[in-house]
C-alpha positions as CSV (number, residue, x, y, z in Angstrom):
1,X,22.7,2.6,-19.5
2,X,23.8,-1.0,-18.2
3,X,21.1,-3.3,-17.7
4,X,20.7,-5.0,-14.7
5,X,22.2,-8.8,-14.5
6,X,20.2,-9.4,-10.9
7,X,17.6,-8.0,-8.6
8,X,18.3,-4.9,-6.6
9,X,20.9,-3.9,-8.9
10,X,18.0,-0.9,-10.1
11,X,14.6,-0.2,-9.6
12,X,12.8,2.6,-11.3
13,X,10.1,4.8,-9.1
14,X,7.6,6.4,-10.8
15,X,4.4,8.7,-10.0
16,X,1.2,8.2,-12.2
17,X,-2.4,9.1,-11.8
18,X,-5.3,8.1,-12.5
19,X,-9.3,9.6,-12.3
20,X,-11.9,8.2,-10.1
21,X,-15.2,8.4,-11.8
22,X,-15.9,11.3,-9.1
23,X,-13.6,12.6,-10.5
24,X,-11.2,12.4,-7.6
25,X,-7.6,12.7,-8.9
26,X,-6.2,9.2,-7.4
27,X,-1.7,9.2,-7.4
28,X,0.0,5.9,-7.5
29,X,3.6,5.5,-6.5
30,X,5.3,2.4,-8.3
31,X,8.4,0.7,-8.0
32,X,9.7,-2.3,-9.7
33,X,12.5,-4.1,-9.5
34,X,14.4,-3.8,-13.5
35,X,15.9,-7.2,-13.3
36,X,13.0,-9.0,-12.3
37,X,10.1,-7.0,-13.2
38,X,8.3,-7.3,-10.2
39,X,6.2,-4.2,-9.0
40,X,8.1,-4.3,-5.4
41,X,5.0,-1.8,-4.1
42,X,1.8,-0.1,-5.6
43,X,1.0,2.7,-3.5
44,X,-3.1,4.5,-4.4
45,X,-3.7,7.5,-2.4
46,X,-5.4,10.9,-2.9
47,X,-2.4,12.7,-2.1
48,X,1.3,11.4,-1.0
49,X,3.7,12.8,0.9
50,X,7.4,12.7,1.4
51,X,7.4,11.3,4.3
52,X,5.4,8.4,3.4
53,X,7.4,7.7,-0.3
54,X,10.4,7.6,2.2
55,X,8.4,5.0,4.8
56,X,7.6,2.9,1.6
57,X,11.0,2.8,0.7
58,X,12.2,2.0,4.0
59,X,9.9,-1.2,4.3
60,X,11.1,-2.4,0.4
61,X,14.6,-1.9,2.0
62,X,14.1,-3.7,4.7
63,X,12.6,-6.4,3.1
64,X,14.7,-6.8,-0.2
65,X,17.7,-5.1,1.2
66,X,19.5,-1.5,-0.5
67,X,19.2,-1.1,-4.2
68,X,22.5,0.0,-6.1
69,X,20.3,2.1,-7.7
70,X,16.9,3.8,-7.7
71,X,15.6,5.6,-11.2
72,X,13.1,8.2,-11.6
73,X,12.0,10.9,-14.0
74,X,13.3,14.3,-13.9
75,X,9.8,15.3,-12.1
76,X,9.8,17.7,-9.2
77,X,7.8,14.9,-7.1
78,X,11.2,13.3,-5.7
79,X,12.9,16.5,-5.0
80,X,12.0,17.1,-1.3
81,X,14.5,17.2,1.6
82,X,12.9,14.0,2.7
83,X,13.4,12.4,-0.3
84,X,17.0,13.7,-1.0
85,X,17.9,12.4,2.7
C-alpha cells in the first residue's frame, strides 16, 4: 500500500469499544487522517447507526473536503446500504 504524501489522500475508520464501569458497552467511531495523524472525529455512543456514521462523514467532508480514500477493516459494521451509498 502507497503511503499517503498529504492530507485527505486516506483516512482509516475504525469501530472500538470500550466498558463503562456499569458495565455499559460504550462504541467509538474513529477516523484519522493517515498523512497527518489527526483524529478528524471521535464519535462515543451506546449504540451507532448508519445513518449517523454517514452524517459524521458528511460534516468531515464538508469541512476537510472528499478523501481519495477511506480504509476500514473487513468488519460487518460498514456494510449497510447507508454506508455503501
Amino acid at each position: 500500500m502507497v503511503l499517503p504524501s498529504g492530507p485527505n489522500q486516506r483516512w482509516s475508520l475504525d469501530f472500538v469499544w470500550a466498558v463503562h464501569t456499569d458495565g455499559r458497552c460504550l462504541r467509538m467511531l474513529c477516523v484519522v487522517d493517515n498523512f497527518t495523524r489527526e483524529a478528524l472525529t471521535i464519535v462515543v455512543d451506546i449504540s451507532l447507526a448508519d445513518v449517523s456514521v454517514v452524517r459524521d462523514l458528511g460534516r468531515i467532508i464538508a469541512r476537510r473536503g472528499n478523501p481519495a480514500l477511506i480504509l476500514s477493516d473487513k468488519g460487518t459494521g460498514l456494510t449497510s446500504r447507508a454506508i455503501l451509498r
